[in-house]
Steps between C-alpha positions, in 0.01 A plus 500: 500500500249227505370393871582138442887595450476746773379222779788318359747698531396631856484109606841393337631808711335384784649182524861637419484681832338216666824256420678815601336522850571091595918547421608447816868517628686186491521306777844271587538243723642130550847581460684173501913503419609138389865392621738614248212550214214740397228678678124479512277696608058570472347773322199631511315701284193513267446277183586628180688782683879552313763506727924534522684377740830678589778381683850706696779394702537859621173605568550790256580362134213306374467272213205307375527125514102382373237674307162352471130479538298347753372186470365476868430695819795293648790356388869406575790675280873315552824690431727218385750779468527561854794254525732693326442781790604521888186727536224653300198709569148476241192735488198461273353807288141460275400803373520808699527266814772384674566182774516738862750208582849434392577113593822307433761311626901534633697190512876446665694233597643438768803317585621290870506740759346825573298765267350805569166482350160752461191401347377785325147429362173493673412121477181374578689352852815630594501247749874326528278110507379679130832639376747276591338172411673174525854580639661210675570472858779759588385785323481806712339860469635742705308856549596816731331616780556826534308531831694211676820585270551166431482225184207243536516155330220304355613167387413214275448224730343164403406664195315747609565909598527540909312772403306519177280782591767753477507741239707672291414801346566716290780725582624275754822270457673183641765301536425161322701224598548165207578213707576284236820436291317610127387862320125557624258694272280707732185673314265800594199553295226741569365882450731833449437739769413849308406812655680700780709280685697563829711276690629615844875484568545538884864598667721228564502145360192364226496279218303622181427475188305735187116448482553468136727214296709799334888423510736751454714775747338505858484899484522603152222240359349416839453834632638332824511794822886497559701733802821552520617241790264226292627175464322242275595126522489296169537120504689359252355123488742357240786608768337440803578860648366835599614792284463846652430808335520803726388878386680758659561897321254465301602122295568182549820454592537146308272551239072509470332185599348304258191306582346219293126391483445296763775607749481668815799627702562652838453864581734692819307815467624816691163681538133318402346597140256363262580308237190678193445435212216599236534170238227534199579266273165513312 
């Protein structure tokens, strides 16, 4: 083999594993969900790179919505699908690489009276001024205090949250209160916990709610730690009323639980346990 070809070769190889070496994982952020319409969001990743971007409602069935090349370090996709869904979940892939995060959005809507809400992503503030933008006077979120055993209220007032520093987390709940006479949509956007998750579930009285927007039966989907002598409290919103579901010998006694994304419920637990999960949705 002539030397001439040789250096070639060696220098074409070269720079294959240099463009190799700069693939980076991409990176999302900016998660925006318009009222009633699609979803936007940044991604980052390098130049020319190819990527797909794959979208769930289940966190476990994937299907991909966008398959391109990069035209820039930084740029903005927008679902204009995600109106047709209640909730949906997107990660990135390019290459070998995957997005570490899992971002989306769950959307509900709420009618006069009381919910029981969760928000179940990570948002960048899960501050209740941030989440609960723009409510009118009346509005009221109630949380449990499980030291004092008690409900406290922050209220809209003047337009403004009594309290907007509050936060609500993931895997806590509340009871949201729509002070007006009209349907409300209510919105949480923001990162999917993964990992090992635990929640704890102390004796007596709690509200909660899953870490993760899954819906589906509270122990056979959820994993949820159930006793016999449990009692867990659904409210049904459209009703206005508390329905029980008690597990004694082993079952429920009126049927499993079913819990929606975005709903939290109240727990009368017999004996504390944690609430774990292991949720790799990569």
């Amino acid at each position: 083999m002539r030397i001439d070809s040789l250096i070639q070769k060696v220098s074409s190889a070269g720079s294959f594993f240099k463009k190799e070496q700069v693939m980076t994982p991409p990176l999302l952020s900016g998660a925006v969900r318009f009222p009633y319409g699609p979803f936007q969001f940044t991604l980052q990743l390098a130049k020319g790179q190819p990527y797909e971007i794959h979208a769930s409602t289940d966190l476990k069935n994937w299907s991909v919505i966008a398959r391109d090349i990069a035209t820039a370090d930084c740029f903005e996709h927008l679902d204009s699908d995600a109106s047709k869904f209640s909730h949906r979940f997107y990660r990135v892939t390019s290459g070998v690489h995957s997005s570490l995060s899992i971002i989306g959005y769950a959307s509900m809507t709420l009618p006069p009276g009381f919910s029981m809400i969760a928000n179940q992503f990570d948002a960048p503030s899960n501050s209740v001024g941030e989440l609960f933008k723009d409510w009118p006077d009346g509005t009221t979120l109630s949380r449990f205090d499980m030291r004092l055993f008690r409900l406290t209220e922050n209220k809209v007032v003047g337009g403004k949250w009594t309290n907007p520093t509050e936060q609500l987390q993931p895997g806590d709940g509340a009871i949201f209160f729509n002070s007006t006479s009209d349907y409300k949509a209510l919105t949480f956007v923001g990162e999917v916990i993964q990992g090992g998750t635990s929640i704890p579930i102390p004796a007596g009285f709690s509200v909660r709610s899953s870490l993760v927007p899954q819906s589906g039966s509270l122990l056979e989907d959820l994993s949820f730690p159930i006793s016999n002598g449990d009692v867990i409290h659904l409210y049904d919103r459209d009703r206005q009323a508390y329905v029980t579901y008690p597990y004694e010998d082993g079952k429920w006694k009126s049927g499993p639980p079913m819990v929606s994304v975005g709903e939290s419920f109240w727990v009368a637990k017999t004996v504390p346990e944690n609430w774990s999960r292991d949720i790799s949705v990569s």
